[in-house]
C-alpha positions as CSV (number, residue, x, y, z in Angstrom):
1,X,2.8,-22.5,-4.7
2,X,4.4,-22.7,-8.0
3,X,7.6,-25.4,-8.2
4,X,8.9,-24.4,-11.2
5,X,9.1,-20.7,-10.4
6,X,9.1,-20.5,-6.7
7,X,6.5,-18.5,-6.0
8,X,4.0,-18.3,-3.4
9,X,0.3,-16.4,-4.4
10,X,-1.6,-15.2,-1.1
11,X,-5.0,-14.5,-2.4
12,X,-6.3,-13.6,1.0
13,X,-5.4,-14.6,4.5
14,X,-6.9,-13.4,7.6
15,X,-5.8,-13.5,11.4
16,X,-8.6,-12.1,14.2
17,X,-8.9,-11.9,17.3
18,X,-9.4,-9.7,20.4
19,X,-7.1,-6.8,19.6
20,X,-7.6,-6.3,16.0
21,X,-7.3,-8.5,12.8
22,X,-5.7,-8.0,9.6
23,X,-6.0,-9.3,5.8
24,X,-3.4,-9.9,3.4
25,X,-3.1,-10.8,-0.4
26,X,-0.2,-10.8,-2.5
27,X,2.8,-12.6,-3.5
28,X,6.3,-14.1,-2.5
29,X,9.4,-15.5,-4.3
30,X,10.7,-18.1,-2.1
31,X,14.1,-18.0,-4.7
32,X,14.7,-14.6,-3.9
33,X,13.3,-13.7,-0.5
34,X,11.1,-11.0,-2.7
35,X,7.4,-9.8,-1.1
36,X,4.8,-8.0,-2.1
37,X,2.0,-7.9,0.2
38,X,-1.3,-5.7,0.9
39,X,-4.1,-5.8,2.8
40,X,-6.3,-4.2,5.8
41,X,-5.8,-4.1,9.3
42,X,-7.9,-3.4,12.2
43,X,-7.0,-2.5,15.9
44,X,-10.0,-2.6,18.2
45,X,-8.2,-1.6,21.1
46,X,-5.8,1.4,20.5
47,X,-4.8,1.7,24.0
48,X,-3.1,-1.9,24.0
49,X,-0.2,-0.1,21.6
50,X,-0.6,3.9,22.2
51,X,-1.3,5.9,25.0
52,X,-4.5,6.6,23.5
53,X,-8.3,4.8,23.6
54,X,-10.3,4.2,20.4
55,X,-10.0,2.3,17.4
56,X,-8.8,2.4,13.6
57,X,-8.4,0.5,10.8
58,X,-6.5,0.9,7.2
59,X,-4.9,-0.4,4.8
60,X,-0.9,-1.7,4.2
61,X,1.6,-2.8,2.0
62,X,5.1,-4.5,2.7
63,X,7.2,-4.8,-0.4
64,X,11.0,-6.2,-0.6
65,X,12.7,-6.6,-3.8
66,X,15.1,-9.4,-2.2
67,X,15.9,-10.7,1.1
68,X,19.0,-8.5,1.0
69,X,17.2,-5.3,0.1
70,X,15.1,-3.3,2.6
71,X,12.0,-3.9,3.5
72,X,9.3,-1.0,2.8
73,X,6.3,-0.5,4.9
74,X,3.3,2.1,3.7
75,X,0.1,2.2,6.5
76,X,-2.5,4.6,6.1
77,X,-5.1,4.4,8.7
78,X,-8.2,6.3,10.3
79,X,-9.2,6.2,14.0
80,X,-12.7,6.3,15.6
81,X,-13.6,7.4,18.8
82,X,-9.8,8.5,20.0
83,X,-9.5,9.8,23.1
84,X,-6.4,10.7,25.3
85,X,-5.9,11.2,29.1
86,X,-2.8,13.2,28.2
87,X,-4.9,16.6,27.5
88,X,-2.5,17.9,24.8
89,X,-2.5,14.2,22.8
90,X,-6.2,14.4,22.7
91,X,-6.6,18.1,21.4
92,X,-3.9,17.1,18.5
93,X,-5.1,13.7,17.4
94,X,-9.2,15.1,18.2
95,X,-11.9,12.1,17.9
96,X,-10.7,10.9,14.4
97,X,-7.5,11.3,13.6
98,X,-5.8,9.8,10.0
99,X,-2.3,9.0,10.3
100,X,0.0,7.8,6.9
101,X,3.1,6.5,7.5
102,X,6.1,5.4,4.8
103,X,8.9,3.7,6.2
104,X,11.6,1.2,5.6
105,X,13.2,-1.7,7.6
106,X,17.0,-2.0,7.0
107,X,20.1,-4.1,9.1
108,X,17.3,-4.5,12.3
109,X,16.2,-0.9,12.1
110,X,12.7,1.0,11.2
111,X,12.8,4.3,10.3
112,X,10.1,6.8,9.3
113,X,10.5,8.0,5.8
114,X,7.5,10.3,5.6
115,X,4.4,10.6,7.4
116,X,1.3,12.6,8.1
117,X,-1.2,13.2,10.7
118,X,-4.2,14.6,10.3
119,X,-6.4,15.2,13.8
120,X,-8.4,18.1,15.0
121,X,-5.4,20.5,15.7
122,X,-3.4,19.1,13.1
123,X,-4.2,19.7,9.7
């Protein structure tokens, strides 16, 4: 951490364990609440957050100009070896989907921005 200026430099932090793990490098201003952060994550066990099996992995960002201002989330990640019991999720998303995802978190609330999935019905 910098004193004089405040700011914290993340040159790369990693969490792991059984579900997944994700990296992160970047920055943030502790005098103005403002992030920038990027890195990789990894779920190992899709089904522990989606009605799905499988894995995927990607990459993120989380940016926020202030602690006032929104915060803006970008993920784009890849599954492996997706499968569904629900027939109709598992001919959309097929055995590899790719999903991207832009959003923005404001007064306690996510919301989608834009997005796009890309899975063996869905192109």
């Amino acid at each position: 951490m910098n004193l004089r200026s405040g700011l914290i430099e993340i040159s790369g932090a990693k969490v792991e364990g059984v579900p997944g793990s994700v990296a992160a490098r970047g920055s943030y201003d502790v005098k103005t609440g403002a992030m920038d952060l990027q890195g990789t994550a990894r779920f190992n066990r899709l089904a522990d957050v989606a009605p799905v099996s499988g894995s995927a992995q990607g990459r993120w960002s989380v940016k926020q100009t202030s602690t006032t201002a929104p915060i803006r989330i970008n993920a784009d990640l890849e599954g492996r070896n997706v499968s569904s019991s629900n027939a109709t999720l598992a001919e959309i998303a097929g055995s590899s989907p790719r999903v991207t995802l832009n959003g923005v978190v404001s007064n306690g609330r996510f919301a989608v921005e834009s997005g796009t999935i890309i899975g063996a019905a869905l192109r």
